[in-house]
C-alpha positions in Angstrom: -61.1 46.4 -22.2 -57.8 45.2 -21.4 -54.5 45.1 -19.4 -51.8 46.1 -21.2 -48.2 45.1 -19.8 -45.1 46.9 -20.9 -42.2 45.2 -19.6 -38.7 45.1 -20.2 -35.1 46.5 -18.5 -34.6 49.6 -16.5 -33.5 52.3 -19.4 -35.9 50.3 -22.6 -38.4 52.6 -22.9 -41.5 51.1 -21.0 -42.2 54.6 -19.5 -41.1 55.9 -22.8 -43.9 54.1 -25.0 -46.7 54.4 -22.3 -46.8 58.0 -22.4 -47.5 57.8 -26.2 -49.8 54.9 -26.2 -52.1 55.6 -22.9 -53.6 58.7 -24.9 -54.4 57.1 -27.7 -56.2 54.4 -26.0 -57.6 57.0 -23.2 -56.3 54.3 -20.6 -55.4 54.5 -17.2 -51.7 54.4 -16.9 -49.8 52.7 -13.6 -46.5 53.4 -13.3 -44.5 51.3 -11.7 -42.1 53.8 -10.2 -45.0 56.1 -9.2 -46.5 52.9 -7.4 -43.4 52.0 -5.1 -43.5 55.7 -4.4 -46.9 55.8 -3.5 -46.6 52.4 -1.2 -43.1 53.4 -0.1 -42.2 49.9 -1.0 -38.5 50.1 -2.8 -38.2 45.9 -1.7 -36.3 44.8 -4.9 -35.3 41.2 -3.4 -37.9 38.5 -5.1 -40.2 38.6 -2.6 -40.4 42.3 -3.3 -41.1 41.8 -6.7 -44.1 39.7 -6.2 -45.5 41.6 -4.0 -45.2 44.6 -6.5 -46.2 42.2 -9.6 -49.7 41.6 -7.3 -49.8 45.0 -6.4 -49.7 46.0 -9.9 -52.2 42.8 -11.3 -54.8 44.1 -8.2 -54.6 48.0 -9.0 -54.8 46.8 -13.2 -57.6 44.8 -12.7 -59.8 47.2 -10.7 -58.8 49.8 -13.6 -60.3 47.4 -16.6 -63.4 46.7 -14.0 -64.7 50.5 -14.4 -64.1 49.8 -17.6 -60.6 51.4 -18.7 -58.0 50.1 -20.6 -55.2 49.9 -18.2 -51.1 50.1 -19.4 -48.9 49.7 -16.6 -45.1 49.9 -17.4 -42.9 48.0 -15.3 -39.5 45.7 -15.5 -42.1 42.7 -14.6 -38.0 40.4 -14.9 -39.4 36.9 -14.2 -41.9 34.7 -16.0 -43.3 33.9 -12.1 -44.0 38.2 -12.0 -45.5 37.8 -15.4 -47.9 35.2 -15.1 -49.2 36.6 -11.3 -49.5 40.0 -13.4 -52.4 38.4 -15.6 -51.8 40.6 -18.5 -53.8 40.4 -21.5 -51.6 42.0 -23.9 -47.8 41.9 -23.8 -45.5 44.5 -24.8 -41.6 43.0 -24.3 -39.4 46.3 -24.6 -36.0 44.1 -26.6 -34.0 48.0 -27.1 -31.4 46.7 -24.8 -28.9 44.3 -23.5 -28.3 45.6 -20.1 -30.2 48.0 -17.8 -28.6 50.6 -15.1 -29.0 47.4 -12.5 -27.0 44.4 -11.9 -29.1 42.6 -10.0 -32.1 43.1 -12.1 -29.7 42.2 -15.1 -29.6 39.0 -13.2 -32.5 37.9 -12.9 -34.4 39.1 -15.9 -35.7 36.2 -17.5 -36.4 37.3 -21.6 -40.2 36.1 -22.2 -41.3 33.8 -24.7 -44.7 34.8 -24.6 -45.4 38.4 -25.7 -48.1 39.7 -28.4 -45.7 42.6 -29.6 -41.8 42.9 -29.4 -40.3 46.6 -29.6 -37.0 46.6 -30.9 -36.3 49.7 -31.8 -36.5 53.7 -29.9 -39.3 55.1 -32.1 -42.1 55.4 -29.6 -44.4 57.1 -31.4 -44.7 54.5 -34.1 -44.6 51.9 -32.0 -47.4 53.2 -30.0 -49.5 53.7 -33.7 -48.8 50.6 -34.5 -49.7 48.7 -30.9 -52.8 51.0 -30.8 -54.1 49.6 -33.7 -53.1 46.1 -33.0 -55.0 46.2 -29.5 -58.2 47.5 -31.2 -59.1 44.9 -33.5 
């Protein structure tokens, strides 16, 4: 089993693609939104971040322990969130320039390592095609 990351700007799709894709691998889906709501922790500064990156990496990992795949959609805007999220399959959501937030804008680093890059608002082939892609 594996942790699935879709990352990317606010407004790419991430939420967008995980609804199509979680079914189809019968995965347990975090949310990134529906996290910070559930911790009550809207920190967006750096340190924020991190603490949301580990957050998300901890709540992942237990997921793929009990045996799930897990696909958590979140912005994930620095190569320091990526690498403490630990995922083992990257989704890079490339649909936009600029998201709804300036100060994420700013610090969004694009990654350079990434096993898929979505380019395109088409979800449900996307999620077909990652589907198979994560199977094999």
């Amino acid at each position: 089993m594996k942790i699935i990351l879709i990352m990317g700007l606010p407004g790419s799709g991430k939420t967008t693609l995980a609804s199509e894709l979680v079914p189809l691998l019968n995965a347990k889906w975090l949310n990134a939104d529906k996290i910070r709501t559930e911790y009550n922790d809207w920190d967006f500064s750096n340190e924020g971040r991190i603490r949301q990156a580990n957050r998300m990496r901890d709540l992942a990992k237990k997921g793929r322990d009990e045996g799930n795949y897990v696909v958590a959609d979140f912005v994930c805007p620095t190569e320091e969130a990526r690498k403490l999220f630990g995922a083992d399959f990257i989704i890079w959501m490339d649909t936009i320039e600029k998201g709804r937030f300036d100060d994420t804008n700013q610090m969004f680093v694009k990654p350079t390592i990434f096993n898929v890059k979505v380019n395109t608002f088409d979800a449900k082939n996307w999620a077909q095609k990652i589907h198979k892609e994560i199977i094999k």
